[in-house]
MDAnalysis code that builds the backbone (N, CA, C; Angstrom):
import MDAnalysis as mda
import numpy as np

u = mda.Universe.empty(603, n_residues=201, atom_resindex=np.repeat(np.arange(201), 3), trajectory=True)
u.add_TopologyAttr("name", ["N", "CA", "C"] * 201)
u.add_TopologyAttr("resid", np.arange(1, 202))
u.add_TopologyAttr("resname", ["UNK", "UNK", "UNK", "UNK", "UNK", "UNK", "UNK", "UNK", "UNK", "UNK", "UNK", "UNK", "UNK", "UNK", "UNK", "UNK", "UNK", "UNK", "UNK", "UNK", "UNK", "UNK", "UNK", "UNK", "UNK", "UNK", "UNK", "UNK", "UNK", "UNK", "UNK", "UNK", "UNK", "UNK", "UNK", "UNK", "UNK", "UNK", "UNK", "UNK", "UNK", "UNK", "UNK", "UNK", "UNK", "UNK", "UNK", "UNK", "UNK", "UNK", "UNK", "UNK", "UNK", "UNK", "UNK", "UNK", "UNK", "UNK", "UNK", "UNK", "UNK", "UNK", "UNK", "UNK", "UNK", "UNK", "UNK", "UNK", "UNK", "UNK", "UNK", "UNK", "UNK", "UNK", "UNK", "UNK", "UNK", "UNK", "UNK", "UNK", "UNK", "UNK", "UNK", "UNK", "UNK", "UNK", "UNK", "UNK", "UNK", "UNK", "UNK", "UNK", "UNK", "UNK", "UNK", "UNK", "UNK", "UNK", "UNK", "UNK", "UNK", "UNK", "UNK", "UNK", "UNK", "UNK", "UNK", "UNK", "UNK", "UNK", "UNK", "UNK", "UNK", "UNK", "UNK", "UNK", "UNK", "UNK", "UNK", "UNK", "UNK", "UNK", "UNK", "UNK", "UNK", "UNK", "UNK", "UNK", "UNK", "UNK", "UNK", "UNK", "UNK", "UNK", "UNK", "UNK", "UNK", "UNK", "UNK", "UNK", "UNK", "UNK", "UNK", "UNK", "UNK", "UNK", "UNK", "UNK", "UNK", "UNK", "UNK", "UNK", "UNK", "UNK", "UNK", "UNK", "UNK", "UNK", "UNK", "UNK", "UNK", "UNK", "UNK", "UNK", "UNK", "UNK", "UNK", "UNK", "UNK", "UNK", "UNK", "UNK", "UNK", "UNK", "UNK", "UNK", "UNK", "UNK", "UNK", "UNK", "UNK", "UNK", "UNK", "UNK", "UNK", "UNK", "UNK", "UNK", "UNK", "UNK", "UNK", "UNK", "UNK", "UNK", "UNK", "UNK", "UNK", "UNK", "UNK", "UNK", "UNK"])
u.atoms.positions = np.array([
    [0.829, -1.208, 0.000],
    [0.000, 0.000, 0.000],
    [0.863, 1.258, 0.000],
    [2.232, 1.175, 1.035],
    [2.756, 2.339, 0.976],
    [3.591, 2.678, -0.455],
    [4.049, 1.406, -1.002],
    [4.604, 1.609, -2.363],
    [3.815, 1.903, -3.758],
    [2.400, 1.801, -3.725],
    [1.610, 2.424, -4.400],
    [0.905, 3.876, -4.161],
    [1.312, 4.334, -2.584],
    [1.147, 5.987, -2.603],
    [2.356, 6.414, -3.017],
    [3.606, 5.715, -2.762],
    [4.677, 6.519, -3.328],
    [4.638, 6.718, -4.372],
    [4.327, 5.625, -5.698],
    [4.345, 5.982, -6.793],
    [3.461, 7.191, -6.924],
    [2.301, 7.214, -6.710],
    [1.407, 7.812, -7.450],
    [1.963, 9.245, -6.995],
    [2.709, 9.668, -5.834],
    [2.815, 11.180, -5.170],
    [4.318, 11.216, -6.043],
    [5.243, 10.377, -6.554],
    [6.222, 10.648, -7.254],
    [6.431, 11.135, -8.584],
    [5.218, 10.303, -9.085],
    [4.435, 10.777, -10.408],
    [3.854, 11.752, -10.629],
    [2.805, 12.137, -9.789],
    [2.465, 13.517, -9.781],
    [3.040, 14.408, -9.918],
    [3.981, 14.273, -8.551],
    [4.805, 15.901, -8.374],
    [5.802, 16.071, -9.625],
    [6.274, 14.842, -10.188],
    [7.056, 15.123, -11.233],
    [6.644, 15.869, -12.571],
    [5.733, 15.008, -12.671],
    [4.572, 15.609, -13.937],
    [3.972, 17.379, -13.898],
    [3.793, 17.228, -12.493],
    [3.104, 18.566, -11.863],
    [4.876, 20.027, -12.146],
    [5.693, 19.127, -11.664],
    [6.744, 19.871, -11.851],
    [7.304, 20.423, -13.464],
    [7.415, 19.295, -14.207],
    [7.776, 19.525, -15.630],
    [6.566, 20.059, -16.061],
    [5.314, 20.027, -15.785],
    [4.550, 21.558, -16.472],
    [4.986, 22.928, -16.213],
    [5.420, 22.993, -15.126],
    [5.773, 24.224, -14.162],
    [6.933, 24.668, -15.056],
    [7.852, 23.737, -15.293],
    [8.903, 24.320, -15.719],
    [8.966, 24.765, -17.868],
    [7.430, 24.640, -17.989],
    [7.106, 24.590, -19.067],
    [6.912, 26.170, -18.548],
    [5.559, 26.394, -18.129],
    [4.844, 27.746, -17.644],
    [5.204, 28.329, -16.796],
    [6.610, 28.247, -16.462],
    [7.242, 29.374, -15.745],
    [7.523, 30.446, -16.204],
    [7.513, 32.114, -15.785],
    [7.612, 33.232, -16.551],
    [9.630, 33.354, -15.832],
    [9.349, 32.963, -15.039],
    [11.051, 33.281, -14.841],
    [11.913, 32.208, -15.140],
    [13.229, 32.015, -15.658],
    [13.642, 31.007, -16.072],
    [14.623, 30.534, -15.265],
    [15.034, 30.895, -13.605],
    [15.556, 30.738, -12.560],
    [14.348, 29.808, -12.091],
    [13.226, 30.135, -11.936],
    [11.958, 29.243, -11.432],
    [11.646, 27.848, -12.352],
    [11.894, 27.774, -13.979],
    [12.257, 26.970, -14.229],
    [13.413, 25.568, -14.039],
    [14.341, 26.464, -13.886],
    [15.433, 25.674, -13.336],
    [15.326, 24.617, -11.763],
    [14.704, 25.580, -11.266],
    [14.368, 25.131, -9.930],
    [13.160, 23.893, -9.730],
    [12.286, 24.098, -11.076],
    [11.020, 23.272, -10.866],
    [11.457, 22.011, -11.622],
    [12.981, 22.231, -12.853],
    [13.444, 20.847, -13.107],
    [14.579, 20.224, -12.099],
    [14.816, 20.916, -11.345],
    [15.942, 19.848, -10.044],
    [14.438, 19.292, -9.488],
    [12.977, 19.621, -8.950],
    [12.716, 19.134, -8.563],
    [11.579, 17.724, -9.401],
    [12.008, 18.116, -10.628],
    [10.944, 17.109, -11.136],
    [12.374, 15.915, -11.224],
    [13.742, 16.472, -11.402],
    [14.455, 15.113, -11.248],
    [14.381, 14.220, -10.011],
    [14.051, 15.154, -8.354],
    [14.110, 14.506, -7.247],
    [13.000, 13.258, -7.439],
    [12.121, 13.591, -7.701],
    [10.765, 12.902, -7.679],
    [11.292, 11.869, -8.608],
    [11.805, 11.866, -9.920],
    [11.716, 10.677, -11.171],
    [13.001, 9.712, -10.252],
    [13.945, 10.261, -9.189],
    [14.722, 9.272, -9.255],
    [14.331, 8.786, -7.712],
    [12.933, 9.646, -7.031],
    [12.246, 8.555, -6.503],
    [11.512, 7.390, -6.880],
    [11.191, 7.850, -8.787],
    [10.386, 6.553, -9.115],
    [11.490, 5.460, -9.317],
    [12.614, 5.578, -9.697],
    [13.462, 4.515, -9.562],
    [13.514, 4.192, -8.645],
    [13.934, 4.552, -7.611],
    [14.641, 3.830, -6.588],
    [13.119, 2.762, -6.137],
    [11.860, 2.919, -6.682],
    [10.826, 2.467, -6.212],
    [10.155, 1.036, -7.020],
    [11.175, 1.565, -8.004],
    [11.693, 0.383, -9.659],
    [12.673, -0.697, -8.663],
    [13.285, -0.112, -7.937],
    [14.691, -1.192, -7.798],
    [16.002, -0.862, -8.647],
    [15.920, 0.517, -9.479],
    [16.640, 1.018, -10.038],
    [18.159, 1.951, -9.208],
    [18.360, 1.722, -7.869],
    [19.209, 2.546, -6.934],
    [20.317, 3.101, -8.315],
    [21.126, 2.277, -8.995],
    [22.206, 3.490, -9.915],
    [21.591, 4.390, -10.384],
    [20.474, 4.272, -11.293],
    [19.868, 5.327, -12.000],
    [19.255, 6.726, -11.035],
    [18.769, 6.016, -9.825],
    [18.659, 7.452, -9.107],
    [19.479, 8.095, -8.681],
    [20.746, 7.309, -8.068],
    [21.875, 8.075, -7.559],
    [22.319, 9.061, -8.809],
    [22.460, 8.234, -10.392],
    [23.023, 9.262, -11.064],
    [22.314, 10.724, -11.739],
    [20.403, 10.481, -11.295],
    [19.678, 11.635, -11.560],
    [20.135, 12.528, -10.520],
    [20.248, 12.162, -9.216],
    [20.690, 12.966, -8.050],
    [21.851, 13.850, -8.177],
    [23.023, 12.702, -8.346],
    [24.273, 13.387, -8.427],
    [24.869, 13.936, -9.556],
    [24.076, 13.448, -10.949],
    [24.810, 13.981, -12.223],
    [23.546, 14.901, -12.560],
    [22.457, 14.994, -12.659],
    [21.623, 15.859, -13.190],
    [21.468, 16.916, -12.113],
    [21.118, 16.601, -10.860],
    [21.026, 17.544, -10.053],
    [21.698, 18.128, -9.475],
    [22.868, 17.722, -9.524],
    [24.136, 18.530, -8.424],
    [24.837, 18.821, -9.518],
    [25.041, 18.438, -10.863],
    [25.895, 19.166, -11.612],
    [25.028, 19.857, -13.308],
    [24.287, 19.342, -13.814],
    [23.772, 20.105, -15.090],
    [22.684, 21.007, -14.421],
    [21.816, 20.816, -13.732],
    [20.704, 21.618, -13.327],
    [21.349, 22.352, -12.583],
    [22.574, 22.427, -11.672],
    [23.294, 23.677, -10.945],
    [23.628, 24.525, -11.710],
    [23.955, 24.468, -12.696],
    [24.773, 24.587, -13.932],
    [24.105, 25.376, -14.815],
    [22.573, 25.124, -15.350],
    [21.826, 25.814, -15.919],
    [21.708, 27.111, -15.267],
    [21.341, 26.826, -13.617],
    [20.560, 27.439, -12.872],
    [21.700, 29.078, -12.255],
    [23.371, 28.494, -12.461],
    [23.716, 29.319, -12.842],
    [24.436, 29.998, -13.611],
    [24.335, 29.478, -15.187],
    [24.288, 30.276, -16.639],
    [23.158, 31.338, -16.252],
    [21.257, 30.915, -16.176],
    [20.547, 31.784, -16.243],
    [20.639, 32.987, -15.475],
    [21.560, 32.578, -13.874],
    [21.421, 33.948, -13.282],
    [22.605, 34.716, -13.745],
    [23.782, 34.306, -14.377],
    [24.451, 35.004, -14.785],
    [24.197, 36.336, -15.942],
    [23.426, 35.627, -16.576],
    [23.238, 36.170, -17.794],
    [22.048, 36.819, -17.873],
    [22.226, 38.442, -18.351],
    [21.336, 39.172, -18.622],
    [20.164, 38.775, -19.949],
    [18.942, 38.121, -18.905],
    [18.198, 37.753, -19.735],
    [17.262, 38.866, -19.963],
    [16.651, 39.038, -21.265],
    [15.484, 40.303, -21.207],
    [13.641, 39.310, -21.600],
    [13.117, 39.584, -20.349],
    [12.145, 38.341, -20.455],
    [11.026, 38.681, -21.191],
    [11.212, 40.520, -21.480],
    [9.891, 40.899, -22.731],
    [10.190, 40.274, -24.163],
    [11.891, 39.937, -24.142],
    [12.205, 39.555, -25.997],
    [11.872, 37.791, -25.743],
    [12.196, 37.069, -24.452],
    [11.512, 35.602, -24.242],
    [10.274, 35.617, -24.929],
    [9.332, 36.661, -23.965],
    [7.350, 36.462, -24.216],
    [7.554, 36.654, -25.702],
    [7.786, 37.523, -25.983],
    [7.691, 37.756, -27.871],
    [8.196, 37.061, -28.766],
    [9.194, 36.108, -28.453],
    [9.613, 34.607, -29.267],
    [9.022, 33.761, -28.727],
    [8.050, 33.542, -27.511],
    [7.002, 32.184, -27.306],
    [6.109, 32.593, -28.392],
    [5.480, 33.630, -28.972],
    [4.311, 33.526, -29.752],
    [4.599, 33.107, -31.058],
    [6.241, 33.775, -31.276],
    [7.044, 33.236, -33.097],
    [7.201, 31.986, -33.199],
    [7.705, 30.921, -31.821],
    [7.747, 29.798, -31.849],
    [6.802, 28.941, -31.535],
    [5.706, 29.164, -31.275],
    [4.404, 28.611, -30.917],
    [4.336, 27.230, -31.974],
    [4.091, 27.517, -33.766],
    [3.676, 26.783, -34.560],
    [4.937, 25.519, -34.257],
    [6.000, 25.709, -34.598],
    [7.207, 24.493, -34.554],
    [7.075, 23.798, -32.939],
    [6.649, 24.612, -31.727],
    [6.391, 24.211, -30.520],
    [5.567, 23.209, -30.633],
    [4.467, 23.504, -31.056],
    [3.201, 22.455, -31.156],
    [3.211, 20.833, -32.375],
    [4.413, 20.880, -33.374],
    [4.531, 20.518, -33.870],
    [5.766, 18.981, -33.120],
    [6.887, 20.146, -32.832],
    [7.519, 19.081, -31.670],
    [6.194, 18.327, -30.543],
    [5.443, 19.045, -29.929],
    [4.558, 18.393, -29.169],
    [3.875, 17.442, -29.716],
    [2.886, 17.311, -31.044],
    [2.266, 16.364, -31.389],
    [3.105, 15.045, -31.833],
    [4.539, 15.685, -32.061],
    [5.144, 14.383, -32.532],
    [5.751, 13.537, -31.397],
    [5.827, 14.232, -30.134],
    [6.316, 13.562, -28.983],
    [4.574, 12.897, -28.230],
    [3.687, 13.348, -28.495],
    [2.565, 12.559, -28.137],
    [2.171, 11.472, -28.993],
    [2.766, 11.718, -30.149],
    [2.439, 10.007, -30.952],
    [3.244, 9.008, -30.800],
    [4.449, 9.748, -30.086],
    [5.484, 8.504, -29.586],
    [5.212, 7.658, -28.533],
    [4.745, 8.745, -27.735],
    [3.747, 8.275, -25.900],
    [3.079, 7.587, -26.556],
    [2.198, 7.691, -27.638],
    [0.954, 6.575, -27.761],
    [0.906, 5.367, -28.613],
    [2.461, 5.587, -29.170],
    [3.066, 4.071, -29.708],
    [3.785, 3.326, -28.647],
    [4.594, 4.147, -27.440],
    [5.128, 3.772, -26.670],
    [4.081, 2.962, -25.679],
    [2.861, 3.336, -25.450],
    [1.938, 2.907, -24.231],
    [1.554, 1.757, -25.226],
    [1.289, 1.915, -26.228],
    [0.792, 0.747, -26.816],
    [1.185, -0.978, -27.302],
    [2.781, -0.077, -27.507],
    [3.550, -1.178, -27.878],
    [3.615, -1.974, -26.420],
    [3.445, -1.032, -25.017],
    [3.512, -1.921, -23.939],
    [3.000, -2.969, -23.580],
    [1.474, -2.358, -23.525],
    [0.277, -3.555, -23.569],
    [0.341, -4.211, -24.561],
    [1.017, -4.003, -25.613],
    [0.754, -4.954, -26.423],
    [1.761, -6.501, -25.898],
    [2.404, -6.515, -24.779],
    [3.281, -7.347, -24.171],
    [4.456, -7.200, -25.190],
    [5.756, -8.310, -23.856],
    [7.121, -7.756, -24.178],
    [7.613, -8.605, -25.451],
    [8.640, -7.796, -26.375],
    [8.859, -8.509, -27.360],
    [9.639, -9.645, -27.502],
    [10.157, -10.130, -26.251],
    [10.778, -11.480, -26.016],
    [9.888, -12.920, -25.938],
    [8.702, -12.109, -26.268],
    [7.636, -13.669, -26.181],
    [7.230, -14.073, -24.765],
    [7.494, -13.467, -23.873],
    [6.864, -13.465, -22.597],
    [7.896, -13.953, -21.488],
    [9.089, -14.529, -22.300],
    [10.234, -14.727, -21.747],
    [10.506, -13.767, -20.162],
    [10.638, -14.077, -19.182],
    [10.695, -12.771, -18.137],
    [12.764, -13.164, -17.796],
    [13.086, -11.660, -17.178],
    [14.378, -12.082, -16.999],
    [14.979, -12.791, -15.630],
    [16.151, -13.298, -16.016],
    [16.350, -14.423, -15.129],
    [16.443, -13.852, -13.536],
    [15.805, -14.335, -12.128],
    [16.156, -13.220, -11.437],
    [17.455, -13.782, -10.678],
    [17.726, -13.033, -10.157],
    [18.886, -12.595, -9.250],
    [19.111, -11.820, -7.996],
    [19.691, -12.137, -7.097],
    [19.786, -11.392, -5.975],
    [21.150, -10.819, -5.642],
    [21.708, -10.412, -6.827],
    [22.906, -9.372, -6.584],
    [22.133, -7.645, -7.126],
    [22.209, -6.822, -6.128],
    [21.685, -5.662, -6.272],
    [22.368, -5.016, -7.948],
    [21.396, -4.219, -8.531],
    [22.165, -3.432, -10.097],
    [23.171, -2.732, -9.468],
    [23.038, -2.170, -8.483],
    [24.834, -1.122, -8.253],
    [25.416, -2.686, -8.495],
    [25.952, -3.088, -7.705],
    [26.952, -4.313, -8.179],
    [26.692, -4.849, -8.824],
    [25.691, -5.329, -9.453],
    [25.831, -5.623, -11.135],
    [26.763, -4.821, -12.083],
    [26.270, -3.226, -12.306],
    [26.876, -2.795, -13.006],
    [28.514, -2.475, -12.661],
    [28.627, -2.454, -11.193],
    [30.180, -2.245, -11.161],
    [30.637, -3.324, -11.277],
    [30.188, -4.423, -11.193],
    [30.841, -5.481, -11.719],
    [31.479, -5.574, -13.029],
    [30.433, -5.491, -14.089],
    [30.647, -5.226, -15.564],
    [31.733, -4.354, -16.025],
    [31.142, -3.205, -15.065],
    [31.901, -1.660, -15.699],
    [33.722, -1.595, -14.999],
    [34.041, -2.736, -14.184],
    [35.332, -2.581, -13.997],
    [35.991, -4.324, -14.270],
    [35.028, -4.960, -15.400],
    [35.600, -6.477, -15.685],
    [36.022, -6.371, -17.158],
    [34.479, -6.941, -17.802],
    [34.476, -6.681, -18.894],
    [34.428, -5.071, -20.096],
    [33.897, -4.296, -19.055],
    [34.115, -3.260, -19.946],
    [35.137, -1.825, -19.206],
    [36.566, -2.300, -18.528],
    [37.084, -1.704, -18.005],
    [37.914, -0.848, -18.815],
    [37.721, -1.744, -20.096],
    [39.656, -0.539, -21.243],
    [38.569, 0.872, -21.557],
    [37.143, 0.372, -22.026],
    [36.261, 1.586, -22.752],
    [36.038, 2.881, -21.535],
    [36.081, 2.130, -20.100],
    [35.909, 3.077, -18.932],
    [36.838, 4.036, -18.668],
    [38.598, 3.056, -18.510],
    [39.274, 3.827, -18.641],
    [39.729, 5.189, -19.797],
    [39.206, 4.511, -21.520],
    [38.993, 5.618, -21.942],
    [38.689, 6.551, -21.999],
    [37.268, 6.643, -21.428],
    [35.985, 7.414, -21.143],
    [36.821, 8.296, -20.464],
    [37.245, 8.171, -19.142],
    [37.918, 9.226, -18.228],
    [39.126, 9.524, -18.648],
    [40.004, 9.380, -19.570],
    [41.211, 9.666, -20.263],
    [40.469, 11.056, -20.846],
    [39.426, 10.626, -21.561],
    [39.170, 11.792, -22.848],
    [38.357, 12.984, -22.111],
    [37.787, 12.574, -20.606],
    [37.224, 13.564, -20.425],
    [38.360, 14.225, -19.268],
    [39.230, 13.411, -19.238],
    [40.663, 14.191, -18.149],
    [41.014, 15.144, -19.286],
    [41.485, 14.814, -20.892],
    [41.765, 15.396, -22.187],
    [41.224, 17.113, -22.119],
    [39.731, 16.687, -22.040],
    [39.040, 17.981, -22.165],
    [39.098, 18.961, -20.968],
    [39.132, 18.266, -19.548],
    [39.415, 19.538, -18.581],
    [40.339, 19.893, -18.638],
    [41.650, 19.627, -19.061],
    [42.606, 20.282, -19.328],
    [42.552, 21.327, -20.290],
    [41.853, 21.103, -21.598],
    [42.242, 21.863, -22.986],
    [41.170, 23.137, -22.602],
    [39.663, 22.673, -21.110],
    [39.415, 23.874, -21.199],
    [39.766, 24.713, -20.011],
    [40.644, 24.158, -19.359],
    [41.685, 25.133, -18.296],
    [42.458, 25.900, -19.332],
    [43.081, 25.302, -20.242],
    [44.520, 26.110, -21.544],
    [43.851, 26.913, -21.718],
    [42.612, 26.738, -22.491],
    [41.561, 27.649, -23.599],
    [41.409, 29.088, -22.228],
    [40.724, 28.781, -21.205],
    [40.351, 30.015, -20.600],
    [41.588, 30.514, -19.737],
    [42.820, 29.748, -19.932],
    [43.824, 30.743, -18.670],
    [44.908, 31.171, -19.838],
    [44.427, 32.617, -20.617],
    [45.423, 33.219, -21.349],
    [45.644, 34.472, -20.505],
    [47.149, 34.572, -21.238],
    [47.770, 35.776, -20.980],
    [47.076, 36.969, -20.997],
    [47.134, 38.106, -20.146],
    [46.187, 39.188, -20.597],
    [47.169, 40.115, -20.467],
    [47.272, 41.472, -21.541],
    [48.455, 42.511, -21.226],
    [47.749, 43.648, -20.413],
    [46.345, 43.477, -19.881],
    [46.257, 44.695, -18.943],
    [45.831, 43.988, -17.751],
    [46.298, 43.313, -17.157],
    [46.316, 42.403, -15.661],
    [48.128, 42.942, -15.266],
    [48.090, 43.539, -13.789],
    [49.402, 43.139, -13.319],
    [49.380, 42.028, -12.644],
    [50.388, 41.265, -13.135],
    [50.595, 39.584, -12.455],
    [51.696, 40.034, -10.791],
    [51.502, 39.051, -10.113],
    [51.826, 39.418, -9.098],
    [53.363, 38.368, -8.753],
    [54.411, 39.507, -8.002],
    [55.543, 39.080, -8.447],
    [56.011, 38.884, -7.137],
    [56.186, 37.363, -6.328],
    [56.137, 37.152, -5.278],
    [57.950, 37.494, -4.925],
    [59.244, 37.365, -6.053],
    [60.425, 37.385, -4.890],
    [60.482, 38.935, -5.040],
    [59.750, 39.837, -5.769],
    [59.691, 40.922, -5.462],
    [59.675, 41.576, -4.300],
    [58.468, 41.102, -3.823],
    [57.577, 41.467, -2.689],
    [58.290, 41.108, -1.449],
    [58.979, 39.983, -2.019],
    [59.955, 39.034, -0.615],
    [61.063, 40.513, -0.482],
    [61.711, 40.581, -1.436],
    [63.045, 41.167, -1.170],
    [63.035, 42.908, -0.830],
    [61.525, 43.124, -0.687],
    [61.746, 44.804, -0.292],
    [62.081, 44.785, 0.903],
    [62.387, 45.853, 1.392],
    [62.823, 46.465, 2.330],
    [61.540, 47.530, 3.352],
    [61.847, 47.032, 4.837],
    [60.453, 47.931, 5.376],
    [60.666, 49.362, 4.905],
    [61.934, 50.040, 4.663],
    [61.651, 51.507, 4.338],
    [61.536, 52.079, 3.233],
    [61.154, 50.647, 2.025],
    [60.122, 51.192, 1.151],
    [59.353, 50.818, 1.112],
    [58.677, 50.180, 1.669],
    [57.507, 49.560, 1.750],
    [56.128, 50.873, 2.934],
    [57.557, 51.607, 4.235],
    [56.203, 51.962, 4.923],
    [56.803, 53.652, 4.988],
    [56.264, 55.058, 5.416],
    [56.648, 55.697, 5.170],
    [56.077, 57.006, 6.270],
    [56.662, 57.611, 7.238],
    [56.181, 58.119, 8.613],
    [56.172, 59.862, 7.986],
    [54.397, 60.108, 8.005],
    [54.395, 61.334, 7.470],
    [53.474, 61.797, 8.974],
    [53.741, 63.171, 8.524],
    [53.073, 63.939, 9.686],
    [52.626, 65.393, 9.715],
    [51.670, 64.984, 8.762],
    [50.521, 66.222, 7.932],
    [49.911, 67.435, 9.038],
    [50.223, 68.377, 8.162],
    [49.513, 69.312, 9.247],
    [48.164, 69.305, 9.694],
    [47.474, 70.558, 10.312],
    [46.166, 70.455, 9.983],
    [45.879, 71.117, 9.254],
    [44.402, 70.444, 8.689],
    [43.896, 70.665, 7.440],
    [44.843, 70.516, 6.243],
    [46.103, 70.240, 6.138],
    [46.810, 69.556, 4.859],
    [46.399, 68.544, 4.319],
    [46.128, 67.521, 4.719],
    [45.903, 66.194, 4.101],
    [46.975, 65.541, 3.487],
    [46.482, 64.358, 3.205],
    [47.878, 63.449, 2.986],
    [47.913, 63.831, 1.351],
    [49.230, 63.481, 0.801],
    [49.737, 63.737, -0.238],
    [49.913, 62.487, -1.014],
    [49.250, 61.942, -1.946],
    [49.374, 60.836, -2.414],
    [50.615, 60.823, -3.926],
])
C-alpha cells in the first residue's frame, strides 16, 4: 500500500513539476522546478529497484547540469519581454515538436500492452543488487572503454583550463620574490601632515 502511494505522489509531483517548468515566466523558477521534477523521477526509480539510476539523476543531473543551468541563467542578462515575444514566433514548430512527442507516448503505451517482445520470456532473477551488477561489468568486462571514457574527459578539462587561462596585457601579475626582497623603508613611510593639509598621495 505504501509503495503504491509513493508511486502515485512521485508521479504527480514530477509531472506537476515539468509543467511548471514549461509555464514558468522566470527562467531561474524553471530551473528550480526541473531539479525538482528530477528529485521525484529518481524517486520513481529507486521504487523500480533502479538505486544506480537514481543516484546518477541525483548526483549527475542535479548537483551538476541543473546547478549549472541554474547558474548560466542567473548570470546572464536575460530580457524576459524579448523571451514572451519569441514564445508567440515559436508557438507553430512548438506544437509541432509536441504532437510528434505525443504520438510517440501513444506508440510507446501501446507497444507496452501490447506485451514484451521477447515472447513473454521474463528475466532471469537474481539477488545481486544493479549497483553491483553494473560495477561489476563496468570494472571487468568493460574496463579498457571506462578507462577511456575518463582519459578523454581528463583530455578535455585540461584543454578547457589552456583555452580560458590566457595571458592578458592589462592584468598586473603578481611578483612574489619581489615582494619578498623589499625592504620595510620602502615599503612603509612616517608622514606627519599638518592640519587641514591632508595626505599627499
Amino acid at each position: 500500500m505504501i509503495a503504491i502511494f509513493a508511486f502515485y505522489l512521485f508521479a504527480t509531483l514530477t509531472i506537476a513539476s515539468s509543467v511548471m517548468v514549461i509555464f514558468a515566466r522566470n527562467p531561474v523558477h524553471s530551473v528550480l522546478w526541473l531539479i525538482l521534477a528530477f528529485f521525484n523521477a529518481a524517486g520513481l526509480m529507486l521504487l523500480l529497484g533502479a538505486e544506480f539510476i537514481a543516484m546518477l539523476l541525483v548526483i549527475v543531473y542535479v548537483g551538476a547540469v541543473a546547478v549549472l543551468f541554474l547558474f548560466i541563467v542567473m548570470m546572464l542578462d536575460i530580457d524576459f519581454a524579448a523571451l514572451r515575444s519569441g514564445f508567440t514566433k515559436n508557438l507553430p514548430f512548438g506544437l509541432i515538436v509536441a504532437l510528434v512527442l505525443l504520438a510517440e507516448i501513444v506508440v510507446a503505451v501501446s507497444a507496452w500492452k501490447a506485451g514484451p517482445v521477447t515472447g513473454g520470456a521474463q528475466p532471469a532473477a537474481t539477488t545481486q543488487p544493479n549497483i553491483e551488477a553494473v560495477g561489476e561489468l563496468l570494472y571487468t568486462r568493460f574496463l579498457f572503454p571506462f578507462e577511456i571514457a575518463g582519459l578523454i574527459l581528463l583530455v578535455a578539462m585540461i584543454g578547457a583550463i589552456v583555452l580560458t587561462h590566457r595571458s592578458r596585457g592589462d592584468v598586473r601579475g603578481q611578483k612574489v620574490s619581489r615582494q619578498v626582497d623589499r625592504r620595510p623603508d620602502e615599503a612603509i613611510k612616517n608622514l606627519n601632515p599638518a592640519v587641514g593639509e591632508g595626505m599627499k598621495l
